[in-house]
C-alpha positions in Angstrom: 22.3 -102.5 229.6 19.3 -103.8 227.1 20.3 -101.9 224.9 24.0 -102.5 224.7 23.2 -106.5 224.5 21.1 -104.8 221.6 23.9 -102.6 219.9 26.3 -106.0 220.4 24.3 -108.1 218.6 23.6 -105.7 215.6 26.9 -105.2 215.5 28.0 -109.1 215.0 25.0 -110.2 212.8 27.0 -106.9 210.7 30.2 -108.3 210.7 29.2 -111.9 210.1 27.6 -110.1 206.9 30.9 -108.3 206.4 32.7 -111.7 206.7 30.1 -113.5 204.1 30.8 -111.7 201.0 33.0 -113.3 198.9 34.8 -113.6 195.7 34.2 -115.1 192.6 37.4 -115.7 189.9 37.1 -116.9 186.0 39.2 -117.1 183.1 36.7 -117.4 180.0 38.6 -119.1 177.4 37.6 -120.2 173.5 36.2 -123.8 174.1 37.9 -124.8 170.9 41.4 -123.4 170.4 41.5 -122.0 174.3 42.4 -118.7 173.2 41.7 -116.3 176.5 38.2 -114.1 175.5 38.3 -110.2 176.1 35.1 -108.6 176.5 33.7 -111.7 177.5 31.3 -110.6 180.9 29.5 -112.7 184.1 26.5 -111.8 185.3 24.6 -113.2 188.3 21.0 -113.9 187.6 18.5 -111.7 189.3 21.1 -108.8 190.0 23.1 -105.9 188.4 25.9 -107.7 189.9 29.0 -108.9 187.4 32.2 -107.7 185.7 34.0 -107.9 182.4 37.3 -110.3 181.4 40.3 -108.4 180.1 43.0 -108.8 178.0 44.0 -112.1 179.2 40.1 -113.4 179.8 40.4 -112.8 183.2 37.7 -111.0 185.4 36.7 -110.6 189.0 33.0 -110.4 190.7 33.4 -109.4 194.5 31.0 -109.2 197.3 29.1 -112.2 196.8 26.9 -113.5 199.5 27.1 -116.5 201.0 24.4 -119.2 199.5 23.4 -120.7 196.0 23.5 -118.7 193.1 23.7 -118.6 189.0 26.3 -116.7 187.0 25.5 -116.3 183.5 28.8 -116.4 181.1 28.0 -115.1 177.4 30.1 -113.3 174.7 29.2 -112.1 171.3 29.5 -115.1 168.5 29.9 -117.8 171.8 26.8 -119.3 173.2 26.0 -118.0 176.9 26.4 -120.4 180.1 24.7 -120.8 183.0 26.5 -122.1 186.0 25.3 -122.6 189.7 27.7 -122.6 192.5 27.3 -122.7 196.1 28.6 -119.7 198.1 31.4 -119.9 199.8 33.4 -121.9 197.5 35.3 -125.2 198.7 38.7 -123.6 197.3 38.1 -120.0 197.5 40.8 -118.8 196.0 41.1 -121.1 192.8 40.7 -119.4 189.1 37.5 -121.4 187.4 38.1 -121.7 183.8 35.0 -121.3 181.5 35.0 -122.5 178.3 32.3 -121.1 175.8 31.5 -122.7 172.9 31.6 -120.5 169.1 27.3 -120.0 168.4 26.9 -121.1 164.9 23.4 -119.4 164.6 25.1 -116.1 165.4 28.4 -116.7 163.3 25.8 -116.9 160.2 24.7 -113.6 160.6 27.7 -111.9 160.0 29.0 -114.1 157.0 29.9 -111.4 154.1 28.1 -112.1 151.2 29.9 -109.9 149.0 33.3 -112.1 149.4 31.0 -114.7 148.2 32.6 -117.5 150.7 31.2 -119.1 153.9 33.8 -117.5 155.9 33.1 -115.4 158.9 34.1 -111.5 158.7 37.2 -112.6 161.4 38.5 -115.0 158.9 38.2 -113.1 155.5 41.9 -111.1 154.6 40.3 -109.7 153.0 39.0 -106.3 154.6 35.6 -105.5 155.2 33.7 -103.1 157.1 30.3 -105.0 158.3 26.8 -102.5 159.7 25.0 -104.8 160.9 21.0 -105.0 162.0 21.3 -102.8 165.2 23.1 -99.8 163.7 21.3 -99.9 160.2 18.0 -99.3 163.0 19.6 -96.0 164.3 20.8 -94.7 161.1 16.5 -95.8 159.5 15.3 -93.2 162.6 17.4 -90.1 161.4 16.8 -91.0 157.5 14.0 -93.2 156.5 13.5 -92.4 153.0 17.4 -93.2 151.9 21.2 -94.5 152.4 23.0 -91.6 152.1 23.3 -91.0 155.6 24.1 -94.6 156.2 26.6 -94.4 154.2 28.1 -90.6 154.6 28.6 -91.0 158.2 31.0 -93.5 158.2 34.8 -93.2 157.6 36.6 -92.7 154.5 33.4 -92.1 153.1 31.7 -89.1 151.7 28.8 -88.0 150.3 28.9 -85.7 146.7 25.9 -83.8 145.9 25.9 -83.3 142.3 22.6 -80.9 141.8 21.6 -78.4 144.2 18.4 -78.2 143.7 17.1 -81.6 143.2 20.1 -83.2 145.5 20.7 -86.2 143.0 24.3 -87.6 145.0 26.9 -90.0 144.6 30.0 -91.2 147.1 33.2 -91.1 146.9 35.2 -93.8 149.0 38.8 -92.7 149.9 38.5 -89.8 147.7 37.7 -91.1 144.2 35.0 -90.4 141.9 31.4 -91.9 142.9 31.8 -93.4 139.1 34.8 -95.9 140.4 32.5 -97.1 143.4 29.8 -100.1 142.5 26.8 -100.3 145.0 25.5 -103.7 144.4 22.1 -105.0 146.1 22.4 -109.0 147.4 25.0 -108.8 145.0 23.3 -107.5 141.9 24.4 -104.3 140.2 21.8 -102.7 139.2 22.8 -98.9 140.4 24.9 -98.7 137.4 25.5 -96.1 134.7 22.4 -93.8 134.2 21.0 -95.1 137.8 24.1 -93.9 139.7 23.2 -90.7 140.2 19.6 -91.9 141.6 20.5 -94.5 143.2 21.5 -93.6 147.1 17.8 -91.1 147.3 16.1 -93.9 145.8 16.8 -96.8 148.4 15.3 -96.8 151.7 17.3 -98.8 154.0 14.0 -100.6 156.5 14.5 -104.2 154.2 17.9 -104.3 154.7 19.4 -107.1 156.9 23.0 -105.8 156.3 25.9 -103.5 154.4 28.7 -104.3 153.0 31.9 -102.1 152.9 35.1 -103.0 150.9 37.2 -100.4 150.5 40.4 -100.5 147.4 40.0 -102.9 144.5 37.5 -105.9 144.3 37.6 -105.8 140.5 38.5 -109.8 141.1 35.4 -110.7 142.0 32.8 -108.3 140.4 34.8 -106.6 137.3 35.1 -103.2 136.3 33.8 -100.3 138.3 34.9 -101.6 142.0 38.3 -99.5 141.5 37.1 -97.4 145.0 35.9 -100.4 146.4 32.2 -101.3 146.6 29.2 -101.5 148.6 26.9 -104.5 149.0 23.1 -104.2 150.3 22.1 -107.0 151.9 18.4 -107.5 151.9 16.3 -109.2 154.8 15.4 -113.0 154.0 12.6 -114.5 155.6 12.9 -116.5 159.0 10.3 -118.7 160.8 9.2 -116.4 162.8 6.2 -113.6 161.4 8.3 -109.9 160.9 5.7 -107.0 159.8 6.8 -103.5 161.0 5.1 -100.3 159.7 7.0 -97.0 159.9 5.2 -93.5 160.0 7.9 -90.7 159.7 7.5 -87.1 159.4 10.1 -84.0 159.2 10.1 -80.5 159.9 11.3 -80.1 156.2 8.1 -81.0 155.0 8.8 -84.3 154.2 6.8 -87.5 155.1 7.7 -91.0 154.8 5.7 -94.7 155.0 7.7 -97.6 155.0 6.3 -101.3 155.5 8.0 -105.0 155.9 6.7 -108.0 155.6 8.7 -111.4 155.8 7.9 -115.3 156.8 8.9 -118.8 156.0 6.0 -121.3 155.6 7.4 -124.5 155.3 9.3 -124.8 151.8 8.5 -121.3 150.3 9.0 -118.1 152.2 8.5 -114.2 151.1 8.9 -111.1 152.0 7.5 -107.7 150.8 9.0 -104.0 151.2 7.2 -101.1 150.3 7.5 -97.5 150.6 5.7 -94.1 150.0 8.3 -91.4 149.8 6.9 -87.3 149.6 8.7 -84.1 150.3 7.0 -80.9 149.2 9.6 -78.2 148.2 11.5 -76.6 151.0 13.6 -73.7 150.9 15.0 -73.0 154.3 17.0 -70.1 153.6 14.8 -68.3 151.6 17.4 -67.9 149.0 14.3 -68.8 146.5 15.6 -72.3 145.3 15.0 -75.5 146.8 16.9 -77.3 149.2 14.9 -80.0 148.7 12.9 -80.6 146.2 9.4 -81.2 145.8 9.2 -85.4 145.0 6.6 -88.2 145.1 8.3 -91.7 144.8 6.4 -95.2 145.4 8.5 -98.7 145.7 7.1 -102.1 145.8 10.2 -105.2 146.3 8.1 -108.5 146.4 10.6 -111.4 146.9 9.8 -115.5 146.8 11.7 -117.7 148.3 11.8 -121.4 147.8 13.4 -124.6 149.7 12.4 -127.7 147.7 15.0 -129.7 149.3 17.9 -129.3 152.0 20.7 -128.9 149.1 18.4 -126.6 147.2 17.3 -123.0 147.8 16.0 -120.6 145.4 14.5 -116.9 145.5 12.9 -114.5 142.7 12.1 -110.8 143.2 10.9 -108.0 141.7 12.0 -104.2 142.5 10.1 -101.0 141.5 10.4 -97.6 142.0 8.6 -94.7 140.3 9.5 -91.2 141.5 8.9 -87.6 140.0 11.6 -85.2 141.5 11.1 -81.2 141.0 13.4 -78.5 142.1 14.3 -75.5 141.0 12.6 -72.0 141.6 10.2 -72.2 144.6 7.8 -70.2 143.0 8.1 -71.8 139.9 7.0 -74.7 141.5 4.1 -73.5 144.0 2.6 -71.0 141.7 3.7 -71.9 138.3 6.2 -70.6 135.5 6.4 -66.3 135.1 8.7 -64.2 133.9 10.6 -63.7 136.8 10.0 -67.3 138.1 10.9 -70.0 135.4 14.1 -72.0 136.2 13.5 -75.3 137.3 15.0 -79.4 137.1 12.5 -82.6 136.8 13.5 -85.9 137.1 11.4 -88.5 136.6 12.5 -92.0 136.7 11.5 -95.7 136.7 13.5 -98.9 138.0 11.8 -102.2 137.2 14.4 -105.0 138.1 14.0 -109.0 138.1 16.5 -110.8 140.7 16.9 -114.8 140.4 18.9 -116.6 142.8 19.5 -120.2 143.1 22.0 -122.5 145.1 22.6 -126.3 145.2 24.5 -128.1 147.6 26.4 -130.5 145.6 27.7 -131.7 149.4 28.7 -130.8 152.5 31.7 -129.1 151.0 30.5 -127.9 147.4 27.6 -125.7 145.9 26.7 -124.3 142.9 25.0 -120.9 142.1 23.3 -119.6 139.6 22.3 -115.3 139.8 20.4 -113.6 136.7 19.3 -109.8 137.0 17.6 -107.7 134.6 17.1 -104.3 135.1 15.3 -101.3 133.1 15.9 -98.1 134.3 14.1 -95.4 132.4 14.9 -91.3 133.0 14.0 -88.2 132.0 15.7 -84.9 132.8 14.0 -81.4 132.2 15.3 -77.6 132.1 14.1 -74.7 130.6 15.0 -75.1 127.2 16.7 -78.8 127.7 15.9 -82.2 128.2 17.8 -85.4 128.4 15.5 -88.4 127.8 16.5 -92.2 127.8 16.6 -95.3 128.4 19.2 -98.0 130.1 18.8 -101.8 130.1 21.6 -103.9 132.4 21.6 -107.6 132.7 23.7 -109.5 134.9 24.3 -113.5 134.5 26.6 -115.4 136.6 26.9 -119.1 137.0 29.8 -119.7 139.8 31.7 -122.5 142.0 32.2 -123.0 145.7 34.8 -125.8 147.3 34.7 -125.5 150.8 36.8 -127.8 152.2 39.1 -127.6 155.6 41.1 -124.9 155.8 41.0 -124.2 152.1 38.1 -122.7 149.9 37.9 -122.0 145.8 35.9 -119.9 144.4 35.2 -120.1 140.2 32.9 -118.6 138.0 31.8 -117.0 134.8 29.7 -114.2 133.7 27.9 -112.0 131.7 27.3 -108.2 132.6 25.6 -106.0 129.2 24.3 -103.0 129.3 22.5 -101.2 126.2 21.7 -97.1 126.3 19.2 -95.6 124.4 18.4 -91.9 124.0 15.2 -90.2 122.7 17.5 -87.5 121.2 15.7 -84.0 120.9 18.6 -82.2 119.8 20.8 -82.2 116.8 24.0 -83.4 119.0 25.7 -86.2 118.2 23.8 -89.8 119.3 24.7 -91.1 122.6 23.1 -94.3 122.5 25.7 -97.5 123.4 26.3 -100.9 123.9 28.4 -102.4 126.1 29.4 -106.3 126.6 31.3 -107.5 129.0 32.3 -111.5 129.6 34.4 -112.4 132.5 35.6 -115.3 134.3 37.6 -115.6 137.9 38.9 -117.9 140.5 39.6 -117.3 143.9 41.2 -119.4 146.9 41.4 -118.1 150.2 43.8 -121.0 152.8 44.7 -121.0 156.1 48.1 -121.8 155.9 49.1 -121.2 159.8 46.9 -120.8 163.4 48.4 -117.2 162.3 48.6 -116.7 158.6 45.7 -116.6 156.0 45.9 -116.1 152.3 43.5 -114.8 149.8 44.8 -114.8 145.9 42.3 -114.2 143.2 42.6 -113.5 139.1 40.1 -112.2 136.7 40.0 -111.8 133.2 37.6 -109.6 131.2 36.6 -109.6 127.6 34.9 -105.9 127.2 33.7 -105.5 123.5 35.8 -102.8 122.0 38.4 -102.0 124.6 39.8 -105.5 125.0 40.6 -108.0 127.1 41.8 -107.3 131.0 43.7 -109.3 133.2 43.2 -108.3 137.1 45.2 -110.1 139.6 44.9 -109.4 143.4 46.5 -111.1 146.5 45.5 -110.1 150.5 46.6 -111.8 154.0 45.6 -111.5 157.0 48.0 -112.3 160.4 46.7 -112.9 163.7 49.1 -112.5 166.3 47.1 -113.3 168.9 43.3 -113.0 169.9 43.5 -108.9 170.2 45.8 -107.7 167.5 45.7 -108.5 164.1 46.3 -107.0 160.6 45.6 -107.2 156.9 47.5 -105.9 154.0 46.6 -106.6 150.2 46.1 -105.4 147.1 44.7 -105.4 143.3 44.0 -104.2 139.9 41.2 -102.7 138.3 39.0 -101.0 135.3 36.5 -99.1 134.6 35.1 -98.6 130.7 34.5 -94.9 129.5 30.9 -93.7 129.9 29.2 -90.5 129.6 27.7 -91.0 133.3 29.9 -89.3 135.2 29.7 -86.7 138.5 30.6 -83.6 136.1 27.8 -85.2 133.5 25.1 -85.2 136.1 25.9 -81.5 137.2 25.5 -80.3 133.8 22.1 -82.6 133.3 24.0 -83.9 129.9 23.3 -81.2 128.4 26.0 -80.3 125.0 28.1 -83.5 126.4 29.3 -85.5 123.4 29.4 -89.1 123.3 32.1 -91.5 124.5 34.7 -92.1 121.2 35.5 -95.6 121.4 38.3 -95.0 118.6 39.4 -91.9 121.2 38.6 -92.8 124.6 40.2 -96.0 126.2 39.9 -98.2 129.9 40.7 -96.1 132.8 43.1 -98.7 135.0 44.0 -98.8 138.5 46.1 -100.3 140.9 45.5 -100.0 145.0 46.8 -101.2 147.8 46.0 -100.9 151.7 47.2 -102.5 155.2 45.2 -101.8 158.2 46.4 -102.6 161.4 43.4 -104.1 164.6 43.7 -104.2 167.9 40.9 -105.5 170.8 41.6 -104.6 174.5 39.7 -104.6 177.9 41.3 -102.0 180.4 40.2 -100.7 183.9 39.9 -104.0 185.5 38.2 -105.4 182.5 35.1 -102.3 182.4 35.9 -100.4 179.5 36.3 -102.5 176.2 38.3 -101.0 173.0 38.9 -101.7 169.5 41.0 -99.9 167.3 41.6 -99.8 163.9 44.1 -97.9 161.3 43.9 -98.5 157.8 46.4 -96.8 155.4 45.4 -96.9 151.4 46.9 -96.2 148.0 45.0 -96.4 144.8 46.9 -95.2 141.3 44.7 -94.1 138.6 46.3 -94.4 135.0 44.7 -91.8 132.4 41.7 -91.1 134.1 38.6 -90.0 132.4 38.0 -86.3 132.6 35.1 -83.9 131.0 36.7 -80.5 129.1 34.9 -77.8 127.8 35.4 -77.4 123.6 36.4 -73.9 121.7 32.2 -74.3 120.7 31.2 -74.5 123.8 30.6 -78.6 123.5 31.9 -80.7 126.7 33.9 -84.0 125.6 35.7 -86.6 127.6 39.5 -87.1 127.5 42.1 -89.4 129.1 44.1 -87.0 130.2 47.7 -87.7 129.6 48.7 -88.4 133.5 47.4 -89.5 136.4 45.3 -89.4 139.7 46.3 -90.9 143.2 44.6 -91.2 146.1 46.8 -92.1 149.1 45.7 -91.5 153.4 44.4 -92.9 156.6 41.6 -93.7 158.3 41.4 -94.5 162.2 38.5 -95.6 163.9 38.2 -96.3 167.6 35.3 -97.8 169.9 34.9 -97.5 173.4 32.2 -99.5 175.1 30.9 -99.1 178.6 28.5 -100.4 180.9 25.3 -99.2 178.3 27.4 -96.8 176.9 29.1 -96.6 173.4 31.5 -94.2 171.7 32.5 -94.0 168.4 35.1 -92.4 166.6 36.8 -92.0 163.1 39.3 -89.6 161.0 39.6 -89.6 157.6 42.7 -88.1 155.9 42.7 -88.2 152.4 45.7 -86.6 150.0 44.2 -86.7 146.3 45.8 -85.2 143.2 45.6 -85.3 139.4 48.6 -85.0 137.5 48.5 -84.2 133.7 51.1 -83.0 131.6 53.9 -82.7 133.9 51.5 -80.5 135.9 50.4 -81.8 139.6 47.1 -79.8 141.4 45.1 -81.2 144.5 41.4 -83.0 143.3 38.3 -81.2 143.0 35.7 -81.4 146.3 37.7 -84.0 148.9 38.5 -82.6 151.9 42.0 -83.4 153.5 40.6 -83.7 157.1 37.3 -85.7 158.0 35.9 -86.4 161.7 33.1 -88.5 162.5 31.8 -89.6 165.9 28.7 -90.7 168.1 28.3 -91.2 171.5 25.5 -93.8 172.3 23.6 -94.9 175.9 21.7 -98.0 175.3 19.5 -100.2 177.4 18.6 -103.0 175.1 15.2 -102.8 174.2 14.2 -100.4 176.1 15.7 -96.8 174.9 18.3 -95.6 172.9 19.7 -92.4 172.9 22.3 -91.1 170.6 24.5 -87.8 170.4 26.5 -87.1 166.9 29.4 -84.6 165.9 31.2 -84.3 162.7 33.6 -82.2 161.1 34.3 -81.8 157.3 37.9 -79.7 156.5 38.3 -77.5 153.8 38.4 -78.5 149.9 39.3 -77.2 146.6 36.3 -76.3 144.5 36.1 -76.4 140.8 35.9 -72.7 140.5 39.3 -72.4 141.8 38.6 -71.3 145.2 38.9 -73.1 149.0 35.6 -74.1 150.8 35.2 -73.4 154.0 35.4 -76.0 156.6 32.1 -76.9 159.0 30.7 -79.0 162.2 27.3 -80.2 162.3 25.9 -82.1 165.0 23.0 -84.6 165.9 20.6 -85.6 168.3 18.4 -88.8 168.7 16.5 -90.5 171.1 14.1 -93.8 170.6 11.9 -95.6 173.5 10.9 -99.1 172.6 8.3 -101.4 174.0 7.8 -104.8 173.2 5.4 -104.1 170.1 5.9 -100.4 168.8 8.8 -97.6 168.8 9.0 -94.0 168.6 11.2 -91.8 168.4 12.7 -88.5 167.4 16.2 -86.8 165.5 17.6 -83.5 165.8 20.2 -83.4 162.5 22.3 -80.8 162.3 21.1 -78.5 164.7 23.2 -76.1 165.2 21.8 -75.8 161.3 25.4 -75.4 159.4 24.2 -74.8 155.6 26.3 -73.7 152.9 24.0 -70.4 152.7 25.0 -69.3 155.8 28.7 -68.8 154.3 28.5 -69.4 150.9 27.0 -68.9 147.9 25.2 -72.0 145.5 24.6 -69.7 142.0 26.2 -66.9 140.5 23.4 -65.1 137.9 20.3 -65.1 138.0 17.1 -66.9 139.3 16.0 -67.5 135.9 19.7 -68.0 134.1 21.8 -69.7 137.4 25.0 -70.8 137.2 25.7 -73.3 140.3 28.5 -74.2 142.0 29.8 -76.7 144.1 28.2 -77.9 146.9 30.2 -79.0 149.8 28.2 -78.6 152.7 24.4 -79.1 153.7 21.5 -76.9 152.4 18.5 -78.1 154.2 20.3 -76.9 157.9 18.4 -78.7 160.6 15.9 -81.0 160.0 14.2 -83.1 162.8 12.1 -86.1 162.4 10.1 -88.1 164.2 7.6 -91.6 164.0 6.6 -94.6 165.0 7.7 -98.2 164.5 5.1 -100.8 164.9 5.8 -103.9 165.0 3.0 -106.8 164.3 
C-alpha cells in the first residue's frame, strides 16, 4: 500500500509538471515602420530553448515552465531585447508584439562605399553584392596569400588564368574580358593597365574589412573600364579597441605564407599596418616538368594614418608596397639551372609603390565634401628565353566630390582627374609602345525615395579622354519593394573603355611582337548593359529554416570590341572588329540557414558571342553552365566547418576545340578560442587538374607552345595555420 501512496504521488507531482509548461506567442515587428520581421529569433536566457518568426514575424516557444524568466529578442541590423515575464502569463493566449529598434552601429558596417552614398545596401537600387567580415575570414583560411579564390567562387564570376606556368590571372564577370572589369581598393584604381594582370596574386585579403560587387555598368560613377562591373576592396580602418592578429600558413604545395594586422585609434589619430611575406618554391604536381606554380618571393608593407582633428573632419594617408620576383617555367631550369635540354622559363618581377590620400568634411549634418588623390608606380619586367618586356606605368587618380544628404533624397557631384603615362625600356627594334593617357570627368548622381515602395537612382557622366573624345554615359536603376520579403531591381547604363595594349591575349603572349595601340586606327570600345534581378526572404517550417533567394538576369552589348590578330609577318595588332560582342544569362543564388547550419548555392549561365562581319561564333574560354555551393556548420566562435562543390561546364577554346567540363570539391574546418585559431583546407581533393585530361603545350620543353587553361593545375592543395590574435 506504501508504495502505491508512493506511485500516486509521483504520478501527480508529474502531471502537475505536465500541466505547467506553457506557451509563449510574439509577433516581432520593425519598431519604426511596423513592418512584420522574418528571421527575427527568441531565445530564453540560460537555455537552448527558442524559435524563429516567419513570414509574417510570427513565432512560437512551447513548453515553458512555470516561474520568472528572460527571453532575449534580436535580429540582424535591429538591436536585441531583453524581456522578463512571469510564467504563466495573466492572458495566456494573447500574441505580444515586440518591437525592435534598427542598430545604427550595425547599419554602418554594411554601408557600400563604392556607391559613394550613406545609404544602407537594402536601400541602394542600385545592385550590389556585399562579403562581408565573416565570410572574407573563411575564404583568408583556404587562400591567404591572394583574392582569387574570393573572388572565383562566387556567382557570375570567374577566374582566367592567362600563363600557365607563372598563373598571372584576371576575371571575367558575366563573361567579359578581365580588361572591362575595374578592381578598385577603398576606391582607388590602382590595378589598372600593366598591374591587371598582377593584381588578384598580389593582394592578400587579411586587411580587408569588406568587398564590393557590382555587376553591369558603373561607368557613372568611376569612368571607363567598369563596362563588366567592378569590384571594390574595402580596407580595415582602425576602431577603439587594439586589433593585432598574426597568421602562420603553410601548404602541401610548398608554399608558405605570414600575414600580420595591426589597427588602433588613439584619440584623434589612428593607424593601422598590414604586412605580408608571401613564398612558394616551384611545384610541379604532375610531373609534366613545368610548374604549376611557380617559384615566387613577394614582401608587402600597407602603413595607413588616420586623423580626426575635429567631429566634421576626418582624414587618412597610406602607403602600399609590394615587391615580388615570380619564376616559372622548366622545373629544372629552375632547381638546377639553364642546359640544353632545360632552358624555357618566365620571370616576373614587379614593384607597386602607391600613395592614398583621403579627406572628408562635414559641411553639416546633411552635407560633406571629399577630397581622394592616389598615385601609383608600378614597375614590371617580363623575361623569356630570348625576350623581355620591360617597363614602366605611372597612374594618378584626383577626385574632389559632393554629397547632399537630405531626407529621402541624396546628390551626389564631382569632378576628376585619372592619367596614366607608359613607358617601355624597349630592347627590340619594334615599334615604341610607350603612351599617355588623360582622362577628365565630371558626374552627378541622385538617388530619391519617391514611395514606401519605389526608389530611384539616375546618374550622368561625361568624359573628356585626350584623343578619343568626349563621352557622355547616362544610367538610371530602381528598386521596388513590395513588401518586407520580396523585392527587385532593374537598371541599366552606358560605358567605355580606351584601347590599350594590356589585354588577356597580350599577357598570354608576354607582349612579345604586339604592336602598339594606333590612336589614328583604333577607337573607344562602347557598351551598353542592362539587368533586373528579382529577391525574395522567407521563413518556412514553423519559422526554422530561413531562405533567401535571388535571380538576376543581365545583358551587356559590346560595340566594336577590341580584338588582337595575328599579321602576314607574323606581328600581332589590335583591331575593332567590324561587329560586335554580347553577353546575355542568369545567375540564381539561394541560401538556406538552419539552426548552426548554412547552405549556399549559385548557377551561372552565361550565353557570350562575337559577331564580326555578318559572322556570329560563341566567345573564347566562358563556360555556359557554372555551379557553386558550400555547406557550412557554425557555432559562433567556437568552430567552423565548411564542405565545398563546384562544377565548371564546357567552353570553347581558342584552338578551336571544346574543353572538357570538371567538379572540384573542398574541405575546411577551423576551431577558435578566445585568443588564437587554427585550422586546416582540403581544396580540390578529389585533385581535378587539367593534366589529368588535357594537355597545357604542344612542342617542346624548350620551344612550348601553350594553350588555354580552363581548369586547375596544382590539383589538391591543403593548407593549414594559425591565427593569433593579440
Amino acid at each position: 500500500m506504501k508504495k502505491l501512496h508512493i506511485f500516486l504521488a509521483i504520478l501527480i507531482c508529474s502531471l502537475q509538471t505536465i500541466c505547467a509548461q506553457n506557451t509563449f506567442k510574439a509577433k516581432l515587428i520593425d519598431g519604426d515602420c511596423g513592418e512584420s520581421l522574418t528571421g527575427a529569433t527568441a531565445l530564453i536566457q540560460g537555455t537552448d530553448k527558442g524559435a524563429i518568426a516567419d513570414a509574417e514575424g510570427m513565432l512560437i516557444i512551447n513548453d515553458i515552465p512555470d516561474g520568472p524568466c528572460t527571453i532575449i529578442f534580436s535580429c540582424i541590423g535591429y538591436e536585441t531585447e531583453r524581456k522578463s515575464y512571469n510564467f504563466p502569463l495573466s492572458k495566456p493566449d494573447e500574441i505580444i508584439v515586440i518591437s525592435l529598434e534598427e542598430d545604427e552601429n550595425e547599419l554602418e558596417e554594411v554601408v557600400v562605399t563604392a556607391t559613394r552614398g550613406t545609404r544602407t545596401i537594402n536601400d541602394i537600387p542600385t545592385r550590389v553584392e556585399f562579403i562581408g567580415s565573416e565570410e572574407l575570414e573563411e575564404k583568408n583560411l583556404m587562400k591567404p596569400g591572394d583574392i582569387r579564390m574570393l573572388l572565383s567562387e562566387s556567382t557570375g564570376i570567374q577566374t582566367q588564368q592567362t600563363s600557365p606556368i607563372s598563373g598571372n590571372s584576371l576575371i571575367k564577370i558575366q563573361g567579359l574580358d578581365g580588361r572591362y572589369t575595374q578592381i578598385l581598393k577603398d576606391g582607388f584604381p590602382v590595378f589598372s593597365g600593366a598591374a591587371a594582370g598582377l593584381g588578384l596574386l598580389q593582394t592578400p585579403p587579411l586587411d580587408l574589412r569588406q568587398v564590393e560587387i557590382i555587376k553591369g555598368s558603373a561607368s557613372t560613377l568611376y569612368g571607363g573600364g567598369a563596362i563588366a562591373g567592378l569590384v571594390n576592396l574595402v580596407s580595415k580602418t582602425p576602431g577603439e579597441k587594439r586589433d593585432l592578429q598574426l597568421q602562420l600558413n603553410g601548404t602541401s604545395a610548398k608554399g608558405l605564407d605570414v600575414n600580420a594586422f595591426y589597427g588602433q585609434r588613439f584619440n584623434k589619430i589612428g593607424t593601422t599596418i598590414f604586412t605580408s611575406y608571401n613564398r612558394n618554391w616551384a611545384y610541379d604536381p604532375s610531373d609534366i616538368g613545368f610548374t604549376a606554380i611557380p617559384e615566387f618571393n613577394r614582401f608587402t608593407f600597407n602603413p595607413t594614418i588616420f586623423i580626426y582633428p575635429t567631429d566634421k573632419t576626418t582624414g587618412s594617408f597610406g602607403v602600399e608596397t609590394m615587391i615580388e620576383d615570380r619564376l616559372g617555367g622548366d622545373i629544372n631550369y629552375i632547381k638546377h639551372g639553364a642546359s640544353e635540354h632545360h632552358s624555357y622559363f618566365e620571370r616576373n618581377k614587379s614593384q607597386r609603390y602607391s600613395s592614398r590620400l583621403a579627406l572628408n568634411h562635414r559641411l553639416n549634418d546633411k552635407s560633406s565634401i571629399n577630397v581622394k588623390n592616389s598615385v601609383t608606380l608600378f614597375r614590371r619586367k617580363i623575361s623569356i628565353p630570348d625576350y623581355c618586356f620591360d617597363g614602366d606605368q605611372w597612374t594618378s587618380f584626383s577626385e574632389v566630390s559632393y554629397l547632399h544628404s537630405a531626407e529621402g533624397s541624396e546628390w551626389i557631384g564631382g569632378l576628376n582627374v585619372w592619367t596614366e603615362h607608359f613607358d617601355e625600356r624597349r630592347v627590340t627594334t619594334l615599334s615604341e609602345r610607350d603612351y599617355s593617357l588623360n582622362t577628365f570627368g565630371a558626374f552627378i548622381q541622385n538617388t530619391t525615395t519617391l514611395t514606401d515602395h519605389f526608389i530611384l537612382e539616375t546618374g550622368l557622366r561625361g568624359d573628356y579622354v585626350h584623343d578619343y573624345g568626349f563621352v557622355v554615359l547616362p544610367r538610371i536603376s530602381g528598386l521596388i519593394k513590395f513588401n518586407n520579403k520580396f523585392s527587385t531591381r532593374i537598371g541599366g547604363g552606358f560605358g567605355y573603355k580606351p584601347p590599350s595594349i594590356f589585354t588577356e591575349e597580350s599577357e598570354r603572349l608576354q607582349y612579345e611582337n604586339i604592336l602598339p595601340i594606333d590612336k589614328k586606327f583604333n577607337k573607344l570600345e562602347r557598351s551598353y548593359g542592362t539587368n533586373i534581378d528579382f529577391n525574395y526572404r522567407t521563413a518556412i517550417a514553423d519559422g526554422r529554416l530561413l531562405m533567401t533567394f535571388n535571380q538576376l538576369f543581365f545583358y551587356t552589348y559590346l560595340r566594336h570590341p577590341l580584338e588582337l590578330k595575328r599579321e602576314d609577318n607574323g606581328l600581332y595588332r589590335f583591331y575593332n572588329i567590324a561587329g560586335n560582342m554580347n553577353s546575355k544569362g542568369a545567375e540564381t543564388n539561394v541560401k538556406l540557414m538552419y539552426a548552426d547550419f548554412s547552405l549556399f548555392l549559385g548557377y551561372t549561365y552565361t550565353d557570350a558571342r562575337v559577331k564580326e562581319n555578318g559572322l556570329s561564333h560563341t566567345k573564347t574560354l566562358v563556360p555556359k553552365h557554372r555551379l557553386n555551393s558550400m555547406l557550412m556548420y557554425e557555432i559562433e566562435d567556437s568552430w567552423r566547418i565548411g564542405y565545398e562543390l563546384y562544377y565548371v561546364g564546357r567552353q570553347h577554346l581558342t584552338d578551336g576545340l571544346i574543353a572538357k567540363d570538371y567538379v572540384t570539391m573542398g574541405f575546411m574546418i577551423q576551431k577558435i578560442w578566445d585568443k588564437i585559431s587554427i585550422y586546416a583546407n582540403f581544396e580540390n581533393f578529389t585533385d581535378r587538374r587539367q593534366t589529368r585530361f588535357d594537355t597545357i603545350y604542344t612542342g617542346t620543353l624548350t620551344n612550348p607552345e601553350f594553350r588555354d587553361i580552363y581548369a586547375p593545375l596544382d590539383g589538391f592543395v591543403a593548407n593549414a595555420g594559425i591565427i593569433l590574435k593579440f
